[in-house]
N, CA, C and O of each residue as an XYZ file, in Angstrom:
308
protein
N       0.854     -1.172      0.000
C       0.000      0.000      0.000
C       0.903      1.239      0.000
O       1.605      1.560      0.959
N       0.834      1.816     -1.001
C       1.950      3.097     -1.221
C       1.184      4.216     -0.312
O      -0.011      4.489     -0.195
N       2.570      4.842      0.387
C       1.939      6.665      1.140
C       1.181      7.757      0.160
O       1.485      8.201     -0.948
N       0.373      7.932      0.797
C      -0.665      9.128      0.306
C      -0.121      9.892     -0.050
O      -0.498     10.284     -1.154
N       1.627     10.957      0.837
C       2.580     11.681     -0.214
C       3.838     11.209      0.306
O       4.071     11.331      1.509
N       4.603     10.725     -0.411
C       5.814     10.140     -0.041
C       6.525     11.543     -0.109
O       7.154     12.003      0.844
N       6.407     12.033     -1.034
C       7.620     13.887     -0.267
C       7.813     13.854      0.927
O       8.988     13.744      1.276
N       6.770     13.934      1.969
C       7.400     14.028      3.247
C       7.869     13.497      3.933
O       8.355     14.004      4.944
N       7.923     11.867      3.563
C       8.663     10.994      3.688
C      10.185     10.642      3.384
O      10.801      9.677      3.835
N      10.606     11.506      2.630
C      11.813     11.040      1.643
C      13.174     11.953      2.376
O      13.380     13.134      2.653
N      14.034     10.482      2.514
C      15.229     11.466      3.502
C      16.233     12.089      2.618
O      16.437     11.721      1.462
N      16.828     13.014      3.195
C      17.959     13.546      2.682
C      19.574     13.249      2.998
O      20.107     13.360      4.101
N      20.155     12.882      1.872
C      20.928     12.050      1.565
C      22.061     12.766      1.962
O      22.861     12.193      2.701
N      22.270     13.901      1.609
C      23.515     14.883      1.394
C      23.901     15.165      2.621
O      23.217     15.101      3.642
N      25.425     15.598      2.473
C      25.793     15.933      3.470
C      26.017     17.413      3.843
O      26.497     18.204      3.031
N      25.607     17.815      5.267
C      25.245     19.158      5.319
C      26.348     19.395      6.554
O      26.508     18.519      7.404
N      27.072     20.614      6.584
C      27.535     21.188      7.030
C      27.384     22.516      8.043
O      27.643     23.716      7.954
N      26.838     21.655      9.016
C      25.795     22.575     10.684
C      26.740     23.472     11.351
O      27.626     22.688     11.692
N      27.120     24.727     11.776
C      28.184     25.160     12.952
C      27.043     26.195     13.634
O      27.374     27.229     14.214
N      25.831     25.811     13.495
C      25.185     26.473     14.533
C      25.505     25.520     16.092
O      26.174     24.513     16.321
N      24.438     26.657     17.171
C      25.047     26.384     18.541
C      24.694     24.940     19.033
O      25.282     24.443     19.993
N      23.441     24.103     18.147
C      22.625     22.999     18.513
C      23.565     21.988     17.878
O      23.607     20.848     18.342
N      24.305     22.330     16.866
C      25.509     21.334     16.328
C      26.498     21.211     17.134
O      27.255     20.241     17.093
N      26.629     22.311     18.078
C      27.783     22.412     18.826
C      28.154     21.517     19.729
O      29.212     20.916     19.917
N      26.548     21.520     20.560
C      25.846     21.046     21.787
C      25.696     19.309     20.954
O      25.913     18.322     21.656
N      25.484     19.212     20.117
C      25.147     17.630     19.168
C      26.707     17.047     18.971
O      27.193     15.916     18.946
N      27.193     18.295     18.855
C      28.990     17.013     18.430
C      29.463     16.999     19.689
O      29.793     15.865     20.037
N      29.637     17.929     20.595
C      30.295     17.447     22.005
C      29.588     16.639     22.904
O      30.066     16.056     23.877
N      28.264     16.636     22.475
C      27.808     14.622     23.369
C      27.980     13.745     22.635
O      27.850     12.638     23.157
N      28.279     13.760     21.383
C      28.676     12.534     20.507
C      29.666     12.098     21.157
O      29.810     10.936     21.539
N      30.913     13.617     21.434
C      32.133     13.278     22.029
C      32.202     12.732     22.909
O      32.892     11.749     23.181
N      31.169     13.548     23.756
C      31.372     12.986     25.397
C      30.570     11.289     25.744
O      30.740     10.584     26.740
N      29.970     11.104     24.913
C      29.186      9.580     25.127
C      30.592      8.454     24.417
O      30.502      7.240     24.598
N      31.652      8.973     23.737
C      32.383      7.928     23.646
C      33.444      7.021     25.013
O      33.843      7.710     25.951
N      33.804      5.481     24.970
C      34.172      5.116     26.189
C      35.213      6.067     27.052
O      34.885      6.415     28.187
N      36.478      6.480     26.486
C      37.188      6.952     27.754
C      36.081      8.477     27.913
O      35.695      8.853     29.020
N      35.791      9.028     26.919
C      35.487     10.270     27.840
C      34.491     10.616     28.119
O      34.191     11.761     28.457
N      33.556      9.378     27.999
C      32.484      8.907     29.066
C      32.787      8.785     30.541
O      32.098      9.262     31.443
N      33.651      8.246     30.647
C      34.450      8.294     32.039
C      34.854      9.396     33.105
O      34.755      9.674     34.300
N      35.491      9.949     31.624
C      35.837     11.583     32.607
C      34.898     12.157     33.027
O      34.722     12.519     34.191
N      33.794     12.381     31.593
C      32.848     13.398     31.972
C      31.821     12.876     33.352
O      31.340     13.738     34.088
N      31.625     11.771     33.536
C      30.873     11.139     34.564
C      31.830     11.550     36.158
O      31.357     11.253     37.255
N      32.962     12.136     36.032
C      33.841     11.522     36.783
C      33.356     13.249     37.256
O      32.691     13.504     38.261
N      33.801     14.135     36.407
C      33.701     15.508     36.280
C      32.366     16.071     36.911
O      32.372     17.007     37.710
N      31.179     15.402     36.472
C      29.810     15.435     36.915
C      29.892     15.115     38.574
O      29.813     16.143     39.247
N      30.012     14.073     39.216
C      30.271     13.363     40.600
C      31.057     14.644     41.216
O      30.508     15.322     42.084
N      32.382     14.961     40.732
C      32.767     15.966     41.785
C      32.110     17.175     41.505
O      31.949     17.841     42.527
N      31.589     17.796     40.285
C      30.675     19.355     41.122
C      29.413     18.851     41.382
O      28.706     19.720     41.892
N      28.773     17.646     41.213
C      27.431     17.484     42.264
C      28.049     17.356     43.606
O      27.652     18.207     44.402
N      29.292     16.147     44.253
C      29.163     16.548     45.436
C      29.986     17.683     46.182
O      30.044     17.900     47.392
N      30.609     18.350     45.128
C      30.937     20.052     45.515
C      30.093     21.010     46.068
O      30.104     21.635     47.129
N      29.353     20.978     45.090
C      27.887     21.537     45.052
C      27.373     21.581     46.413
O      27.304     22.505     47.224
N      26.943     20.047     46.477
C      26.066     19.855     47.967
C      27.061     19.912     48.898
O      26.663     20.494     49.907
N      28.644     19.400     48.999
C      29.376     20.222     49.884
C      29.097     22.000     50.433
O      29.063     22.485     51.564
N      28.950     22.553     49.214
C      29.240     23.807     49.496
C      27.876     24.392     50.221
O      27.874     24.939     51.324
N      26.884     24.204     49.509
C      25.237     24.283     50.117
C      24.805     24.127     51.337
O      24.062     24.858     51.991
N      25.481     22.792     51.711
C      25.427     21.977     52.998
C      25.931     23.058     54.174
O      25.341     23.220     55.243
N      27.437     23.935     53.654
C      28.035     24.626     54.843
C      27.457     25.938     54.897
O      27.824     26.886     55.591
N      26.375     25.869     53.965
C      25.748     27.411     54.101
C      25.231     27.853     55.237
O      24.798     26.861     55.824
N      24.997     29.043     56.018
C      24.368     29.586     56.995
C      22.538     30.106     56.651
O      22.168     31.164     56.142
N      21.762     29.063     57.088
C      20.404     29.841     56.919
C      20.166     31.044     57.254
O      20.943     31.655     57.987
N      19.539     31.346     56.984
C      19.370     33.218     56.966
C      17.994     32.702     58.167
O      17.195     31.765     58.172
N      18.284     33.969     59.172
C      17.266     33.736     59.958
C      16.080     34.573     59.896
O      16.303     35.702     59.458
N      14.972     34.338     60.193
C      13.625     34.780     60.442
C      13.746     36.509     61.341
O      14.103     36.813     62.479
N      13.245     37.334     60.140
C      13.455     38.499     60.998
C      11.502     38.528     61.751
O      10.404     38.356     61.221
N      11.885     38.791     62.961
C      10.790     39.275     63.965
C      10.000     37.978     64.457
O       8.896     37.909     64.998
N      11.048     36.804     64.047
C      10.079     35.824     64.741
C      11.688     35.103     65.635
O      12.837     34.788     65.323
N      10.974     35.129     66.637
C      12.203     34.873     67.925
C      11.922     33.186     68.029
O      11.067     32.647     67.327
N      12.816     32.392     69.065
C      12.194     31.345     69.958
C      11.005     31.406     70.548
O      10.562     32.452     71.022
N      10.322     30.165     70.569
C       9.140     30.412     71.499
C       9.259     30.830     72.739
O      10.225     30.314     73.303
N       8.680     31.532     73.356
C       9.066     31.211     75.126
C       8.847     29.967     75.702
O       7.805     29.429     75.326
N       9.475     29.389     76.452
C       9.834     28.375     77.142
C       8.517     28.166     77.800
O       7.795     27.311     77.287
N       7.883     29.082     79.321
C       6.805     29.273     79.710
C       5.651     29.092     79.039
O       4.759     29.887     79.337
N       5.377     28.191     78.129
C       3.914     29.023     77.118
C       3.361     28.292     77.966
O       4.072     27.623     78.716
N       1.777     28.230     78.071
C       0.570     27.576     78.569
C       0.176     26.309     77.891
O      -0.239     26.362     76.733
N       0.254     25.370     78.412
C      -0.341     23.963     77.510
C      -2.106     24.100     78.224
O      -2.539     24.363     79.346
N      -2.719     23.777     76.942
C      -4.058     23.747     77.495
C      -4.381     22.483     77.165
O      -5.486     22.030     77.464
């Protein structure tokens, strides 16, 4: 059973020559998904995630302006 319009079907053969930014982003995970530098980059990833949450972790919360401790004394009813 032949397509109703095969035009939009039909691939293109040629070879095209991309240096936009999505080619950029497309050849350096080609790169990076190959074995050794799959490795690195995984390796690279692990230390600024747990950098990251290192650094986050030693942060100082910012405290609550105008809301104090409870008082100790309160009333239990």
């Amino acid at each position: 059973m032949p397509l109703s319009n095969p035009a939009y079907f039909a691939q293109n053969q040629r070879m095209e020559n991309k240096t936009g930014a999505a080619a950029k982003i497309r050849n350096f995970m080609k790169w990076a998904i190959t074995p050794p530098q799959s490795y690195a980059a995984y390796l690279v990833a692990l230390v600024l995630v747990a950098g990251g949450s290192f650094y986050i972790g030693t942060l100082k919360p910012k405290k609550a302006v105008g809301f104090g401790p409870p008082p100790v004394s309160v009333p239990r009813n």
